[in-house]
C-alpha positions, 0 to 999 in steps of 0.5 A: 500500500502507498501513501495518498500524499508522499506515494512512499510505501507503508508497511503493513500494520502501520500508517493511517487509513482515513475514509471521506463522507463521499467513501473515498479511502485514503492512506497516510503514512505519516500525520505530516503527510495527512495534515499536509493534505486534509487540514493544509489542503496543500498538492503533493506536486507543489511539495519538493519532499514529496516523491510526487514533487516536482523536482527542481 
């Protein structure tokens, strides 16, 4: 399973599945990475650490 911001692998039996009213799922690996897109509402693409970032 990867990780719905950063796509960095999860391993089983940790990380944080989190479900929207809609029934999409997402995973997150980290809370850096779930605050960054439900609460900061930020893009993976925009981030540079994320492995979905634009590199520079």
């Amino acid at each position: 399973m990867r990780c719905s911001f950063c796509n960095k692998r999860i391993p089983e039996g940790t990380g944080t599945m989190y479900v929207k009213a809609s029934g999409k799922i997402f995973y997150f690996c980290s809370s850096k990475c779930e605050k960054n897109m439900l609460k900061l509402k930020r893009k993976p693409t925009k981030v540079e650490w994320a492995q979905k970032g634009v590199k520079k």
